[in-house]
TORTISE-665469 format. One line per 3 residues: number of its first residue (from 0); their letters; for each residue x, y, z of C-alpha. Coordinates in Angstrom, 1 decimal, always signed. Layout:
REM residues N
NUM	A	X/Y/Z | ...
REM end
This chain:
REM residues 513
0	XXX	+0.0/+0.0/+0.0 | +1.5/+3.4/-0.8 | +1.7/+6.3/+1.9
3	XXX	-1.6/+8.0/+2.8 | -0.3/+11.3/+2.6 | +1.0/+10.2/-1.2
6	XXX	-1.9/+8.9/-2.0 | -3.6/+12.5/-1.4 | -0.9/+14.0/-3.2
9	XXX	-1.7/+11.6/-6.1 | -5.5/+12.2/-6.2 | -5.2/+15.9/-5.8
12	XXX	-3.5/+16.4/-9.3 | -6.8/+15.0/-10.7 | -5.8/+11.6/-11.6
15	XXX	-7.4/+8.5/-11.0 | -4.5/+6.4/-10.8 | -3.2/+4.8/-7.4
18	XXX	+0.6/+4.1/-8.1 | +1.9/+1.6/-5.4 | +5.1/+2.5/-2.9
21	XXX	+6.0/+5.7/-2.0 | +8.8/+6.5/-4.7 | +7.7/+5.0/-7.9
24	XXX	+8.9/+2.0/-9.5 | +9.7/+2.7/-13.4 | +6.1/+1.0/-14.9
27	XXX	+4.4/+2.8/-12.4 | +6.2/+6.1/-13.3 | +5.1/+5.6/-16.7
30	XXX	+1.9/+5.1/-15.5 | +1.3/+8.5/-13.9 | +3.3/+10.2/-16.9
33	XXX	+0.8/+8.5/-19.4 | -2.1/+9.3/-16.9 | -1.5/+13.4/-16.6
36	XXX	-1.9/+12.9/-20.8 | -5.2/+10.8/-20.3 | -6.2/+13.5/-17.8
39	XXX	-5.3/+16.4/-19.7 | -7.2/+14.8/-23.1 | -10.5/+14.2/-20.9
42	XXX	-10.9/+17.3/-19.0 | -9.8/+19.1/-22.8 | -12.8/+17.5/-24.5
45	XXX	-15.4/+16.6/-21.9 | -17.4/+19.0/-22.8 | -17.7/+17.9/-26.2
48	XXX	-17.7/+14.3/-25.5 | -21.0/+12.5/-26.3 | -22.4/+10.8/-23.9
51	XXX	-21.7/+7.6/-25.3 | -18.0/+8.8/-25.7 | -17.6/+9.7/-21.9
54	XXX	-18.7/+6.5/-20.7 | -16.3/+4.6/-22.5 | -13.6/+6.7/-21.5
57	XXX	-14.7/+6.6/-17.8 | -14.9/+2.7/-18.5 | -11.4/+2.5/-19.5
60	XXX	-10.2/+4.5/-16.7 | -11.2/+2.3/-14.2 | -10.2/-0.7/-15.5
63	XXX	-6.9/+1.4/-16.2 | -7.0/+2.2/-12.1 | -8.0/-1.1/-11.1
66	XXX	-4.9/-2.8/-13.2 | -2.4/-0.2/-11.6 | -3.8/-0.8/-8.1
69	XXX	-3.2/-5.1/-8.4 | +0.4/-3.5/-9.9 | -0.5/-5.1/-13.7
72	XXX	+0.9/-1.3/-15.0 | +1.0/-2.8/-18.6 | -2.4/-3.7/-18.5
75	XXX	-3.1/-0.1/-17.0 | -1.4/+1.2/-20.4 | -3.4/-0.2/-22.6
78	XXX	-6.5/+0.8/-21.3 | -4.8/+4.4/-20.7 | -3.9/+4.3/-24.3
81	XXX	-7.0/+2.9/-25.2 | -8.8/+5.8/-24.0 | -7.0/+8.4/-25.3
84	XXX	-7.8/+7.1/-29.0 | -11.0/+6.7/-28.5 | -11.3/+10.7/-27.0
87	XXX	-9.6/+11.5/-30.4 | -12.0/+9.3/-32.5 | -9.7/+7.1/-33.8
90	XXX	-10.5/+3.0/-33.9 | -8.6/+1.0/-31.4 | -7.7/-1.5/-34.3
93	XXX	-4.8/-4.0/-33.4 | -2.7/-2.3/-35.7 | -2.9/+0.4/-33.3
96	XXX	-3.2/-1.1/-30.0 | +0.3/-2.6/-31.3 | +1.7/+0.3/-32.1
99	XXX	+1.0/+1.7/-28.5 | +2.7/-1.4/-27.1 | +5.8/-1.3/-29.0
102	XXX	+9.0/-0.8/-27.5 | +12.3/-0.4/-28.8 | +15.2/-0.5/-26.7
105	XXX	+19.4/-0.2/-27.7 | +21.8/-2.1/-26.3 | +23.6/+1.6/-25.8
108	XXX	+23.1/+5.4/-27.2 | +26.8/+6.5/-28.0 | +28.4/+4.7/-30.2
111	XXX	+31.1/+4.3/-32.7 | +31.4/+3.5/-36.3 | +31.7/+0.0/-37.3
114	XXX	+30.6/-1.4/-34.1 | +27.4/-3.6/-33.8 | +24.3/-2.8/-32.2
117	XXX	+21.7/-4.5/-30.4 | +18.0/-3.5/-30.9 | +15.6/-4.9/-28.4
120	XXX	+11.5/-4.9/-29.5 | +9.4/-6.0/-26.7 | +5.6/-4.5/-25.8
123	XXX	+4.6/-3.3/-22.7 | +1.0/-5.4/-23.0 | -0.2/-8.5/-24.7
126	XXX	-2.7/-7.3/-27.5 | -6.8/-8.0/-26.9 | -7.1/-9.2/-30.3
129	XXX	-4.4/-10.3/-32.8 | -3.0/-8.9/-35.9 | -4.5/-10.6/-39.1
132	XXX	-0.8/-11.8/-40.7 | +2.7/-11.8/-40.5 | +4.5/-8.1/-39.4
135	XXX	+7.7/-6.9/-41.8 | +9.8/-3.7/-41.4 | +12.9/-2.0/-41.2
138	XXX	+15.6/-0.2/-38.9 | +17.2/+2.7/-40.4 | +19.4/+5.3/-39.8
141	XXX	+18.2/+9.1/-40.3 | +19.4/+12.5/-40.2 | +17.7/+14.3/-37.2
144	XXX	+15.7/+16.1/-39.5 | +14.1/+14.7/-42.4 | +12.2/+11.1/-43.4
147	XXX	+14.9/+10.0/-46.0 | +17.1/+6.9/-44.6 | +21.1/+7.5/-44.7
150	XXX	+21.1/+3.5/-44.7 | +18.9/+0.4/-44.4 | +20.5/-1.2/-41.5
153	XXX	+18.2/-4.3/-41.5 | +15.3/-5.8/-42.9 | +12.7/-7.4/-40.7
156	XXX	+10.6/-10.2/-42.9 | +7.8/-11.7/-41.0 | +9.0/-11.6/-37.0
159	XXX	+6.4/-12.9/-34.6 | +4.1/-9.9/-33.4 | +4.0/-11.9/-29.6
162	XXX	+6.9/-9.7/-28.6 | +5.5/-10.2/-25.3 | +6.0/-13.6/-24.9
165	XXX	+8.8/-13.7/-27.6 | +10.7/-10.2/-27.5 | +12.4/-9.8/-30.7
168	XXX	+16.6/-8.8/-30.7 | +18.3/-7.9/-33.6 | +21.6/-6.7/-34.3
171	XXX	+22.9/-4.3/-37.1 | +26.0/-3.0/-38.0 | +26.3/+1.0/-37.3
174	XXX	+27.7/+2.9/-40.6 | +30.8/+4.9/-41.2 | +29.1/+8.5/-40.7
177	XXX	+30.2/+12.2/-39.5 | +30.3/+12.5/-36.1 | +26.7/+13.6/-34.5
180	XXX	+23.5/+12.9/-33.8 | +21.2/+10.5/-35.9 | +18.1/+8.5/-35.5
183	XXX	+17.9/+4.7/-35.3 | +14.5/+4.4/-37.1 | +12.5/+1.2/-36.2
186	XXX	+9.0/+1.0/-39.4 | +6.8/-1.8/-38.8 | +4.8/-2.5/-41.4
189	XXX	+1.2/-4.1/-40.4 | -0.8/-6.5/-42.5 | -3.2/-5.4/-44.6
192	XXX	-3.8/-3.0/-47.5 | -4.2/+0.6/-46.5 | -2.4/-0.3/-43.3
195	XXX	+0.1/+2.7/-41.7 | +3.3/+1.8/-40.6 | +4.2/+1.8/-37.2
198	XXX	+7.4/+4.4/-36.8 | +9.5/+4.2/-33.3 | +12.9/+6.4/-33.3
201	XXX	+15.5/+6.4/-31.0 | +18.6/+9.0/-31.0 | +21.6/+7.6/-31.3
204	XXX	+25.6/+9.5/-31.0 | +27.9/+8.2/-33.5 | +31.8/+9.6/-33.3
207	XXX	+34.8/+7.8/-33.5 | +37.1/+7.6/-30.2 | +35.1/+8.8/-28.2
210	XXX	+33.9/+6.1/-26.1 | +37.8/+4.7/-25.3 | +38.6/+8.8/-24.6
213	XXX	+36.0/+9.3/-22.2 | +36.8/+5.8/-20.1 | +40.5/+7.1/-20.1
216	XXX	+39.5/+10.1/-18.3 | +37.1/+8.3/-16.0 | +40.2/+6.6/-15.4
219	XXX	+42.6/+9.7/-14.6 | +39.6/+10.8/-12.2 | +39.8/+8.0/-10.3
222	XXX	+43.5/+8.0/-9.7 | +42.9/+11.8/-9.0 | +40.2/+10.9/-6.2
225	XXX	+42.5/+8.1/-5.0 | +45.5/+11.5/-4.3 | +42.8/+13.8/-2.8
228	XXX	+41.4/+11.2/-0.3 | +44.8/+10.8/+1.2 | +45.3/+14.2/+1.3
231	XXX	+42.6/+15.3/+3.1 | +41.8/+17.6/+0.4 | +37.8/+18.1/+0.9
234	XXX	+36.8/+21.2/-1.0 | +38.7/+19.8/-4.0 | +37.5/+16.4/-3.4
237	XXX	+33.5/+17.4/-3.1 | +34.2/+19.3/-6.4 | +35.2/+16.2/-8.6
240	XXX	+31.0/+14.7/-9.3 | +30.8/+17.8/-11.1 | +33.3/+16.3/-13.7
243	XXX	+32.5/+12.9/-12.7 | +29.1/+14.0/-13.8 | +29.7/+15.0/-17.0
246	XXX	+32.0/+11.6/-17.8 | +28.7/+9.8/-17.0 | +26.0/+11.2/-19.3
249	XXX	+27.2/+8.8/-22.7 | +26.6/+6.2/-19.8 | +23.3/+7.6/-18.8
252	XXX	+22.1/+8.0/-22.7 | +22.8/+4.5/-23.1 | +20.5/+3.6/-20.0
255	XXX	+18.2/+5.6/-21.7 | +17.7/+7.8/-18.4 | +18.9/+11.3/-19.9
258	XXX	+17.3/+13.1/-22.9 | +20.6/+13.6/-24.6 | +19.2/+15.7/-28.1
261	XXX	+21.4/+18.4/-26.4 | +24.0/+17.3/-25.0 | +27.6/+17.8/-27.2
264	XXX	+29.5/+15.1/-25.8 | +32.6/+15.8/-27.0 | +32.8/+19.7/-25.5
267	XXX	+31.3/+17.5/-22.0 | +34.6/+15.0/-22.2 | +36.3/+18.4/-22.9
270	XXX	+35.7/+20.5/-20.3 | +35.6/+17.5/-17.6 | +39.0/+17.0/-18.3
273	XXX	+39.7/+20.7/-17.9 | +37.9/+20.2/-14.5 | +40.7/+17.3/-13.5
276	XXX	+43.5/+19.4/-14.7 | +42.7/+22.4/-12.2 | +41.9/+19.5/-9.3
279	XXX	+45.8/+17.9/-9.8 | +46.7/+21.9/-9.9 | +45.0/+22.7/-6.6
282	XXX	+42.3/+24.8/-8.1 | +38.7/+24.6/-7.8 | +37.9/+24.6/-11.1
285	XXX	+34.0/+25.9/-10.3 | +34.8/+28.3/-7.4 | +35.2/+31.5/-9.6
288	XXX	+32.5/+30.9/-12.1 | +29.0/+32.8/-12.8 | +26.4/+32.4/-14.6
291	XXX	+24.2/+29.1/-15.4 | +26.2/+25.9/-15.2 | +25.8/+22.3/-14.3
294	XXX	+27.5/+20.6/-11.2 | +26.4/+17.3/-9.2 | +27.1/+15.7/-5.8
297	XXX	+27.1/+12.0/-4.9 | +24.5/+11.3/-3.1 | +24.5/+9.8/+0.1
300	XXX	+21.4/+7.5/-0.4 | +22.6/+5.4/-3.4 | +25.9/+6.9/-3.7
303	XXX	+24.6/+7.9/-7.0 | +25.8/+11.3/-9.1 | +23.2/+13.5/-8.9
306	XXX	+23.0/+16.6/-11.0 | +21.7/+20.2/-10.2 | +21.9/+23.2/-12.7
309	XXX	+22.9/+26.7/-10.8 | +22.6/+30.2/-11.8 | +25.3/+32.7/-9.8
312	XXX	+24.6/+36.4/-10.5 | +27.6/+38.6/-11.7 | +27.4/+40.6/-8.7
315	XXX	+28.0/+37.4/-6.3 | +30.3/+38.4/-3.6 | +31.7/+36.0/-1.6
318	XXX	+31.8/+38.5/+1.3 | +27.8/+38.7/+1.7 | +25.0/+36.9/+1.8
321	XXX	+22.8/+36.3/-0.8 | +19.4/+34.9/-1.6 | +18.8/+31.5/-2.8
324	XXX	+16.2/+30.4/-4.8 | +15.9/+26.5/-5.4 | +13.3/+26.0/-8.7
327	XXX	+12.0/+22.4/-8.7 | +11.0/+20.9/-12.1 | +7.6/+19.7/-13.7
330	XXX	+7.0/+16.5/-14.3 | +9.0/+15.0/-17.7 | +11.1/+17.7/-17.0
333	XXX	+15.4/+17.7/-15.3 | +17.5/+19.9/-13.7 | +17.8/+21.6/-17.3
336	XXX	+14.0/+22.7/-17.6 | +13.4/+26.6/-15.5 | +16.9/+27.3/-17.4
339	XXX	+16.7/+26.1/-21.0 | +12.6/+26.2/-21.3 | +10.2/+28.9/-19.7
342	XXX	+11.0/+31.3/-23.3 | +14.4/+30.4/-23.0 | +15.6/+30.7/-19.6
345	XXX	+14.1/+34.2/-18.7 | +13.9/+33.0/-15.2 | +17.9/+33.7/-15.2
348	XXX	+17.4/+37.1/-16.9 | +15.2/+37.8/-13.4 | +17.7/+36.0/-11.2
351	XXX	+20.3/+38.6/-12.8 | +18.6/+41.6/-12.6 | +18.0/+41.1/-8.6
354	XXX	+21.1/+39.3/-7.8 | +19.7/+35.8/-6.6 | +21.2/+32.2/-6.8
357	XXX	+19.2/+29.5/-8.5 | +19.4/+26.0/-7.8 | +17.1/+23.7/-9.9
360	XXX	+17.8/+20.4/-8.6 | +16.7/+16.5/-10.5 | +14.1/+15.2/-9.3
363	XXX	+15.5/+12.2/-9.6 | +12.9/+9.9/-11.5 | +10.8/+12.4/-14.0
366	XXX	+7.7/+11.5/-12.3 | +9.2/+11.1/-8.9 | +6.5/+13.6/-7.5
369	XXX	+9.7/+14.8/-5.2 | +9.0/+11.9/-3.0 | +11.6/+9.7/-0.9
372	XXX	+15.2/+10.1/-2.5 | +13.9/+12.9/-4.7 | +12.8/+15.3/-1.8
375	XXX	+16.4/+14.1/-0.3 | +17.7/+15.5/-3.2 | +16.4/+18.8/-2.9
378	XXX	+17.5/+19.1/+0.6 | +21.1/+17.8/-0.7 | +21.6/+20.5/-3.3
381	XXX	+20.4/+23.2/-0.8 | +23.0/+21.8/+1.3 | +25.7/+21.6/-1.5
384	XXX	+24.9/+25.3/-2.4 | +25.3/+26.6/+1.6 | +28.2/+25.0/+1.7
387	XXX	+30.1/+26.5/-1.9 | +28.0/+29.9/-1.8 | +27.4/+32.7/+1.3
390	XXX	+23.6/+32.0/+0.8 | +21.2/+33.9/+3.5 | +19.6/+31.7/+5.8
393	XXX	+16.8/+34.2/+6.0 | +16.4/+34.6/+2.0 | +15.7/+30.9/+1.2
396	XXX	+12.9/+30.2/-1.1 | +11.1/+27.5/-2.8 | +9.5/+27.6/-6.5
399	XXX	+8.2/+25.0/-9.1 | +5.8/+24.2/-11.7 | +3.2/+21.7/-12.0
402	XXX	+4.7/+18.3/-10.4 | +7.2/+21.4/-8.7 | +4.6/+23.3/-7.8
405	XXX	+3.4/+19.9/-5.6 | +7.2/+19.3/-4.8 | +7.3/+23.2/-3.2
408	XXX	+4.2/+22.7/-0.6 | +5.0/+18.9/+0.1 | +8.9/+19.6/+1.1
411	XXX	+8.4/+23.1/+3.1 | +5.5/+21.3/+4.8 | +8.6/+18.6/+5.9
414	XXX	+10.9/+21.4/+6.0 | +9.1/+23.9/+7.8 | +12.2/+25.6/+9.3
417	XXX	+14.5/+26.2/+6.1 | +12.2/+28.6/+4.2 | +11.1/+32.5/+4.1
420	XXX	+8.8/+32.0/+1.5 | +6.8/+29.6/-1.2 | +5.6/+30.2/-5.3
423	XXX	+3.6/+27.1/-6.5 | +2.9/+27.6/-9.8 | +0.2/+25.1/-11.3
426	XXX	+0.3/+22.7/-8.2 | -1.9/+21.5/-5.1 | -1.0/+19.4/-2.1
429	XXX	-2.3/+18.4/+0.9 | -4.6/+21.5/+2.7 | -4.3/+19.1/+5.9
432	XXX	-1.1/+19.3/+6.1 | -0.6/+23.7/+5.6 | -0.9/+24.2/+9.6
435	XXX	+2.6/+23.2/+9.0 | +4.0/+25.9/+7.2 | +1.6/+28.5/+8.8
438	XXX	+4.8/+31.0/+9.5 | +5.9/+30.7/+5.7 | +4.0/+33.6/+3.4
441	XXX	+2.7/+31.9/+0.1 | +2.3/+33.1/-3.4 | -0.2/+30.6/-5.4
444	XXX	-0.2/+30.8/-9.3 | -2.8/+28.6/-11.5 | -5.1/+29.0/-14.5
447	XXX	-8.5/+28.9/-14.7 | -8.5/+27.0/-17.7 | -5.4/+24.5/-17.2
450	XXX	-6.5/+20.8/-18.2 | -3.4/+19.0/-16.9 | -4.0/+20.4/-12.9
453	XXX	-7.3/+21.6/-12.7 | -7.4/+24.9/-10.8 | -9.7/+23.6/-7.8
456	XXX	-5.9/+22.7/-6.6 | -4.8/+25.6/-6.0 | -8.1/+27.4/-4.9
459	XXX	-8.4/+24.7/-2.2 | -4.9/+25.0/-0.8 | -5.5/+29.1/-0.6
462	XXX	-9.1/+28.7/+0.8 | -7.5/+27.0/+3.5 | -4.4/+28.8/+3.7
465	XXX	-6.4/+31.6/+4.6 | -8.6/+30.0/+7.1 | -5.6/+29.4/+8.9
468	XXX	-4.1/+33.3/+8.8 | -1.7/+32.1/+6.5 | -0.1/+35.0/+4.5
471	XXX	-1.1/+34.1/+0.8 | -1.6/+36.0/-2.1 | -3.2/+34.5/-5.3
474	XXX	-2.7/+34.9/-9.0 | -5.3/+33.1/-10.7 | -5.0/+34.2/-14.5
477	XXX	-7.9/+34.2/-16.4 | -8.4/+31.3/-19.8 | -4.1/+30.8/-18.3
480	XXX	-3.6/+27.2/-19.5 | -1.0/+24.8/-17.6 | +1.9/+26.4/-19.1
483	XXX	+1.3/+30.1/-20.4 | +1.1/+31.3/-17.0 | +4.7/+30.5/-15.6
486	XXX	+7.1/+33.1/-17.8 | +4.6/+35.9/-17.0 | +4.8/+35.7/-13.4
489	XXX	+8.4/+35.4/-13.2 | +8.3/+39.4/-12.1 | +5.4/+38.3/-9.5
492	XXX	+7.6/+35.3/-7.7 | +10.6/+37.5/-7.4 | +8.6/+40.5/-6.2
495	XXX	+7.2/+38.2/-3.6 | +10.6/+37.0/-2.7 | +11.8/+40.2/-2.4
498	XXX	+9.5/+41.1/-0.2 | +9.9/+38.2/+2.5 | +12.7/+37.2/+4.8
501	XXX	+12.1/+34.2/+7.1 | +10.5/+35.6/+10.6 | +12.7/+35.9/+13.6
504	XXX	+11.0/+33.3/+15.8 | +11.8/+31.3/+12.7 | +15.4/+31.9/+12.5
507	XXX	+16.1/+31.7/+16.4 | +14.2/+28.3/+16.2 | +16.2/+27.0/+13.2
510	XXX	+19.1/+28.4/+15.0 | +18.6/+25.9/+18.0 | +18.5/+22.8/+15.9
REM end
């Protein structure tokens, strides 16, 4: 059984689905991800559904709930999946139900030329009713851009469609090719005439060296950790999972845990082994830097690296204290998102302009809900920051959208003490739980017409913020959706910050802990 208080947290974004333990296992992450979709479909069209229409859906979503409550998440898919096609008036044919099951999997991400490749098909549920015939297809490799194949790496001729019971692997040989970005292009061809293909891409890195390069350098940094352990040299020490970090992500893409359609390896490999050289020099190789950049921390729970963006104003200054500002993620999202989304980082622009740091930390699983090791996340990079940067104990805030706006009410309500003041931004939580935080001043942000959280989230929390003399302010912006009201109240969130400092009972009792 999951955690009561999860449970509510679950139910108040609007969803139906129950996802079992308190941080979620990966099917059930996919689950809730797939869910917010199913969610955001309904409430979109309900009122244009016929009644007909809506009864089916509702159908479907409680056999989806009842199949994710006895833990049978594929089964919980389909129906999801199921739903949504029949919201959108297209026939749940097995041709399509299949193509909602499919799942294509790679041996690894980043690779070189020459080298072989596995490609795993599997399906995350057994189809209702069967395809009428034998399936055929390809697996190409494409440009990112563009529908033209550089080279047919296989072709499939009559595999079994079971891949449930008989998971398909295939191997192909990976081209001679610039060094870049491409897509691994999986077309399944269904029987039938008339029939559309089934398409399922995967980006893959091809460049030559670079694999052997980076595991030289993962090598240098362990001998490098080996020399700074038995010198007792900490602050150079708790610097090196910012390179170690950046060594992991071709590891990460290959896990397929990192969206890596960004990510320029090469200049990564580059400047990590920049980082070692300053370490073996004595030098901090962060310490001086402003501006956005990445750095990580190895986390004491799994003894994981965990990455955090920062942002460090240009007027940082070492000899005073300065606001902090910790931005937590939406769901789908990273520790990239309030600094390369939200028009393109404008959050920073504010940050700048007022002389804040920002921390946006991962939140560990993308649907993690800032749950279990995710909320010990949060608490780790607020700790990393304290201990790098002269933060002011009485200027700590906490911000985040949708699954962050959630994250922001649920860890100040466990964190009572740390922070002067709150911004959810298209969230909800637990209205139970607010006598909690009753010190901390609140600034609520939704939309009266977001489909994804519905805005009765947010007005509860306030109604009952208020009830309890809670200082609260609330923005709710009229026909805002779920996401055109963030980058518009950027000014608001910082003018609330601005305006708040933690309250001196709050401090003295912090103080005494």
């Amino acid at each position: 059984m999951i955690a009561r208080a999860t449970r509510r947290l679950i139910l108040s974004i609007g969803l139906t689905i129950v996802c079992a333990g308190l941080v979620l296992a990966q099917d059930a992450g996919q689950v809730l991800r797939v869910s917010v979709g199913f969610n955001t479909l309904k409430n979109t069209n309900q009122a244009t559904m016929s009644a007909e229409t809506r009864a089916e859906v509702d159908r479907l979503s409680r056999l989806a709930q009842e199949a994710n409550a006895a833990g049978k998440y594929g089964d919980a898919l389909k129906h999801l999946y199921h739903g949504m096609a029949v919201m959108r008036g297209q026939p749940w044919t097995p041709a399509r139900a299949f193509g909602s099951a499919l799942t294509v999997k790679l041996e690894r991400a980043v690779i070189e030329p020459s080298q072989t490749l596995g490609v795993d098909l599997s399906q995350l549920f057994s189809l209702d009713e069967k395809l009428d015939g034998k399936l055929s297809g390809t697996i190409s490799l494409l440009k990112l851009q563009g529908d033209d194949p550089i080279k047919v790496l296989k072709t499939l001729d009559a595999f079994d469609q079971d891949l449930v019971s008989h998971p398909s692997k295939v191997q192909v040989s990976v081209p001679d090719v610039p060094d870049g970005n491409y897509r691994l292009s999986v077309r399944i061809q269904p029987p039938g005439d008339g029939a559309e293909p089934i398409v399922k891409n995967s980006t893959v890195h091809i460049e030559k060296g670079l694999v052997s390069q980076i595991a030289a350098a993962k090598a240098r940094s362990r001998n490098i950790e080996k020399d700074l352990k038995q010198g007792s040299q900490d602050v150079l020490l708790a610097a090196l999972p910012s390179a170690d970090y950046r060594l992991s992500l071709s590891d990460l893409a290959n896990k397929g845990t990192i969206n890596f359609d960004r990510i320029d390896f090469r200049a990564e490999l580059n400047e990590a082994s920049s980082m070692l050289k300053d370490l073996v020099a004595g030098r901090d190789p962060l310490a001086a830097r402003r501006g956005d950049f990445k750095k990580a921390y190895r986390s004491k729970v799994d003894n994981t690296l965990q990455p955090y963006r920062i942002f460090v104003p240009a007027v940082y200054d070492k000899a005073k204290a300065h606001p902090l500002i910790i931005a937590l993620h939406g769901m789908g999202g990273d520790e990239n998102s309030y600094f390369d989304g939200y028009a393109n980082g404008a959050f920073k622009v504010e940050a700048e302009k007022r002389g804040y740091i920002v921390a946006c930390p991962k939140g560990r699983q993308p649907a993690s809900m800032y749950r279990g090791p995710a909320e010990q996340d949060v608490m780790d990079v607020l700790a990393e920051v304290r201990r790098v940067y002269n933060v002011d104990s009485d200027r700590v805030y906490l911000t985040g959208h949708s699954m962050g706006g959630f994250g922001t009410w649920a860890i100040a309500m466990h964190h009572p003490e740390v922070f002067a003041a709150l911004a959810p931004v298209a969230g909800g939580g637990n209205p139970l739980d607010l006598s909690k935080i009753i010190q901390i001043p609140e600034l609520v942000i939704h939309g009266d017409a977001d489909m994804t959280v519905r805005v009765e989230s947010s007005r509860t929390m306030v109604e009952a913020a208020k009830k309890l003399g809670i200082e609260v302010k609330y923005i709710e912006v009229p026909k805002g959706s779920h996401i055109n009201v963030v980058v518009p109240t950027f000014k608001d969130v910082f003018d609330w910050f601005d305006a708040h400092r933690r309250k001196a009972a709050d401090a003295k009792a912090a103080a005494q802990r």
